[in-house]
Structures are given as structure tokens and as C-alpha cells.
C-alpha positions, -999 to 999 in steps of 0.1 A, spaced: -282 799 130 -249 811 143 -246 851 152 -225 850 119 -248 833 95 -278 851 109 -255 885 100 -249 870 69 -284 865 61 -297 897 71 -271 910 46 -284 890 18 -321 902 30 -307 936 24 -285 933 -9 -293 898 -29 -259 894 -36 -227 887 -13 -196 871 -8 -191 847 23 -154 841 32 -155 825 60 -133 794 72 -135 755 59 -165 745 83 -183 773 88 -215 769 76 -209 782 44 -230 750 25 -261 753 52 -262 790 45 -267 785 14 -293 761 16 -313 779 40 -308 813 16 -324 788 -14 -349 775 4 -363 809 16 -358 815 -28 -389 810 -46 -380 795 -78 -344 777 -94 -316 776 -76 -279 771 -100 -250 760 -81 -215 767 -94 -187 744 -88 -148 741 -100 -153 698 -95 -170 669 -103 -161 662 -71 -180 690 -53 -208 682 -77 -217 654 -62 -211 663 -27 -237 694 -32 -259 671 -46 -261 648 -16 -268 679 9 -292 691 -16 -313 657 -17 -305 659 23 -309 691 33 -341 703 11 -375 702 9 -378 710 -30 -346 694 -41 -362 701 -79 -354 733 -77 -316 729 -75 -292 723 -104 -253 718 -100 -230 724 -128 -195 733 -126 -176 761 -143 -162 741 -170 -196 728 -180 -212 761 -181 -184 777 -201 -183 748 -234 -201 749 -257 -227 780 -253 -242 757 -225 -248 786 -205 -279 789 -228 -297 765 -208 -296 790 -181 -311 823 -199 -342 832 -208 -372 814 -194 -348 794 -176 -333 820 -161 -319 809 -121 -337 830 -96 -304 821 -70 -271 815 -84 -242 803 -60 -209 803 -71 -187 778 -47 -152 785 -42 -157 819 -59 -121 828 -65 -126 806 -95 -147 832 -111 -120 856 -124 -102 833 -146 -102 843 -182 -130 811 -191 -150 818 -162 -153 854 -157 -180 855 -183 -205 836 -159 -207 865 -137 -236 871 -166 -256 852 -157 -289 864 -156 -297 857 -117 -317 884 -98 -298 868 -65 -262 856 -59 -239 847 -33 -199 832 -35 -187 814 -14 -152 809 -5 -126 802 21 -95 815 5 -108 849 -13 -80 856 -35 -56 849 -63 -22 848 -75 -26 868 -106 -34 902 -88 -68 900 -98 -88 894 -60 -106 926 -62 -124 907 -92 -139 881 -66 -157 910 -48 -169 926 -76 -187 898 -91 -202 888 -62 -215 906 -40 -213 924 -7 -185 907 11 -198 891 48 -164 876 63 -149 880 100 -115 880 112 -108 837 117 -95 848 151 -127 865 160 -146 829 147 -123 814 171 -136 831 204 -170 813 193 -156 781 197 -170 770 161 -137 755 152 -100 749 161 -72 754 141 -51 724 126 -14 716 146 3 725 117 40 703 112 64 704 83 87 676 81 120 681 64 141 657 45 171 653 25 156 631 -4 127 629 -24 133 589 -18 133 598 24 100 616 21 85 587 2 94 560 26 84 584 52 46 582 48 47 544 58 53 555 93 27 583 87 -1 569 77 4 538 106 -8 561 131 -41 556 142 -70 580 123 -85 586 92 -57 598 66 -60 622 37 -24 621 14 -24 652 -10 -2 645 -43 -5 664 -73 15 643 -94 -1 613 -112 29 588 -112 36 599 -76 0 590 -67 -3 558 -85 33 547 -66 16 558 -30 -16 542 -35 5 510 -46 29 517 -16 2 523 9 -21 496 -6 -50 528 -4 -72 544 -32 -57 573 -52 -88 599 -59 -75 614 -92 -96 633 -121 -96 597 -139 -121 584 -112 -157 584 -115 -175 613 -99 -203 594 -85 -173 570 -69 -154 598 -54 -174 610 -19 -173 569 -17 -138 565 -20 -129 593 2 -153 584 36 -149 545 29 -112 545 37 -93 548 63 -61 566 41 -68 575 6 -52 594 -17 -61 628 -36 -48 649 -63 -63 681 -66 -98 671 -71 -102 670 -32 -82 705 -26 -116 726 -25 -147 722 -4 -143 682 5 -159 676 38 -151 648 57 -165 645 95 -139 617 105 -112 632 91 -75 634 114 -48 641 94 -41 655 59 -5 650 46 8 669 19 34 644 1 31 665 -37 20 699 -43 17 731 -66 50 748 -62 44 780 -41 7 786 -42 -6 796 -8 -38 794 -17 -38 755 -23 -19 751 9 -48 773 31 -72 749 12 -54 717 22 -53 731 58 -88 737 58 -96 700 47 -89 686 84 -108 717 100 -140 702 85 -133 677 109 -145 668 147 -119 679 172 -82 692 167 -67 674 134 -34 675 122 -20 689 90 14 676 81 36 692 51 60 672 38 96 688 23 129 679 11 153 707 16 147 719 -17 116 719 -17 114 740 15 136 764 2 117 767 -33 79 765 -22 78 776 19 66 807 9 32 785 3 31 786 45 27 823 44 -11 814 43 -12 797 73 12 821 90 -13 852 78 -44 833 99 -25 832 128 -13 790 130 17 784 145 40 758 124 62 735 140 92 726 123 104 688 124 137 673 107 129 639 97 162 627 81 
């Protein structure tokens, strides 16, 4: 392992329960993995998506040598309907992970920090929330294990994203925009939050629009089988993609630097320096750019770009 996993181990070794906040890339997943397999007994994974459902399930089957042993549900399954039942008792998880742990402390999820679990770890590249409630993360996790990102950068683990916003007068200028965009050569992720706007792209562009409407066990599919696709929010947490070279973010949710850190991290999943392209109308900019605090607070330098 890296100096910062094996720390991060040890930790576990010493407390059973933690919180792991480092960068999109990291290791995160293959920590946990090794932390289960060393786990004798079930192991319940916690997940905001269908998406990342099936994404932990293929590194599960992948990556493990009892891949029995591991269950993935994601919060809204475990919070309907009492289903959290099937987890108590008997059946009881000896290792419960909660991915993208800032989830926890919403009002319908906080309750699964319950769980009966005599081990637990979250897991999460953006460790905090909007509604002044991020010392809740900690506290229903564990012992935090994070570094500084700049320190992770003197390993030479991972590069930061070159980080553009383009600005525009219209909403219609932005659209015809991503033509050009998405021409350059490279594997192209579009972010847009909005249905219609993502139906018009992926008619535009002629490329598949990833949206909660598509079948989970399509999705991983869709997103490495393309060279542009299209995804709503269902691909803002936890996708990894190897190939990836851009991420552009055509549609988004309003000033929430936590989405925008998430997008960011998308493309640092990725081999070699990607891009990470924000697109704005004037408005927009002058509305929402306090979402590019985020970026500004981990130390990546934004370039600024009038488009028309």
C-alpha cells in the first residue's frame, strides 16, 4: 500500500471505525477492500446510487476472494420500508462502509449510523455539507484519516485538473458551444442536471445521456463504451473512469461547491492531466461562481476564458 493507506490502516487496526477523506483516486475503493478482506464475516456497503452500486459490485467480484461476503445497498434502499431489518440481528454486518459519507447526515439517512456494525469506515472526497451540519460526518464515522491534497501531491499519486471556465452571453451561445467542445480529441464526460437540457445534448451531440431513467446494470456500460456521454447527477459521486480527458459542466446545481469539487474529481480518476471545463453565461457566473470556491480552497488555479 501507499504510506497513506498503510497509515490509514493502522488507524483502523487501532479504532474500527474512521473516516477517509482523501482525493477522487486515491485508493479509497482498494482500501476498503483490503480492510474487508482482512474482516471475518459480512461486509455492507453503503451507497447514494444505483450507479455506484454497480460499480462496487464489479470491484467486489474483481477484487475479492470471498465476494459472498459483500452486500451493496444504497441509502435509499436501506431507509424504505424498515429494510434495514435485514441487516440486524443475526444478520448483523461485521464491516459496514458508507461511500460518499457526507450523505449520512441527511434527515432519512442519519438513522443508518445504527446500524449494528462492530466496524465502520466512510469514505469521502468532499467531507462536508451545505446545511452546517459537517461535524455530523465525523461523528458518525469514525476517526478521521485525511492529508492536506497538497501534501498527496508531493507523492506524485495524482495531478490536479487544468481547470477553465468559459463565459458566454447566452444560454443559446453555451449550447452551440459544446459542438466545438466535445470535437476535440479524448474521452468526454458532459455534466447536465436538467432533463430536457440532456435529452437536447444527447440529440445534439448524437451521444448517450446517463440519467436516473437508465438501467443501473447499463450505466458503467454507457459511460466507458463512449467516447462523449452525457450525465446528470447520477455520475457526480464516485464514477471512475481510467480513460477519461475532459469533463464539461454544461448544467449544474446552482451554487453548490460540493457538486462542483465532485465533478472536478471525476477527471482526476483519470491517467495523466485531464481537463475540467465549466461552462457559464454571465449570469450564471455571477449567480453560481461561488461553486469555484471549492476548487480555489484545494489550491487549483482557474483560468478564465470569454467564449462570446
Amino acid at each position: 500500500m501507499r504510506p497513506y493507506q498503510q497509515r490509514a490502516w493502522e488507524q483502523f487496526r487501532e479504532h474500527g471505525q474512521i473516516g477517509v477523506y482523501w482525493p477522487p483516486g486515491l485508493g479509497k475503493t482498494f482500501l476498503s477492500l483490503y480492510t474487508g478482506e482482512r474482516v471475518d464475516g459480512s461486509k455492507l456497503v453503503v451507497v447514494p446510487s444505483s450507479t455506484l452500486e454497480s460499480q462496487w459490485q464489479e470491484r467486489i467480484q474483481e477484487f475479492t476472494e470471498r465476494p459472498r461476503e459483500w452486500t451493496v445497498k444504497t441509502y435509499q434502499y436501506l431507509t424504505q420500508h424498515n429494510n434495514m431489518d435485514e441487516f440486524s440481528g443475526v444478520n448483523s454486518p461485521k464491516l459496514t462502509i458508507f461511500d460518499e459519507c457526507h450523505t449520512l447526515p441527511a434527515n432519512t439517512f442519519s438513522k443508518l449510523a445504527t446500524l449494528d456494525t462492530d466496524y465502520r469506515i466512510g469514505l469521502s472526497a468532499t467531507p462536508y455539507r451545505e446545511d452546517e451540519r459537517t461535524d455530523y460526518i465525523f461523528a458518525l464515522t469514525g476517526i478521521p484519516v485525511g492529508i492536506e491534497w497538497q501534501e498527496l501531491l508531493e507523492y506524485g499519486d495524482f495531478d490536479y485538473p487544468e481547470v477553465t471556465v468559459y463565459l458566454y452571453r447566452t444560454q443559446h451561445q453555451k449550447r452551440e458551444d459544446v459542438r466545438d467542445l466535445v470535437d476535440d480529441p479524448g474521452k468526454t464526460l458532459v455534466f447536465c442536471d436538467s432533463i430536457d437540457a440532456g435529452n437536447d445534448l444527447s440529440e445534439m451531440l448524437d451521444a448517450p445521456f446517463v440519467n436516473g431513467d437508465t438501467p443501473k446494470q447499463q450505466r458503467m456500460d454507457m459511460f466507458r463504451d463512449n467516447r462523449v456521454v452525457i450525465g446528470s447527477r447520477v455520475a457526480d459521486e464516485g464514477i471512475s473512469l481510467d480513460e477519461l480527458d475532459r469533463v464539461i459542466e454544461y448544467d449544474f446545481h446552482g451554487g453548490s461547491r460540493r457538486q462542483e469539487l465532485q465533478r472536478a474529481g471525476r477527471v482526476m480518476h483519470s491517467d495523466g492531466i485531464g481537463q475540467h471545463i465549466i461552462q457559464m453565461t454571465d449570469d450564471e457566473y455571477e449567480n453560481y461562481g461561488s461553486r469555484l470556491f471549492s476548487l480555489e480552497e484545494k489550491g487549483m488555479d482557474i483560468e478564465f476564458v470569454r467564449r462570446a
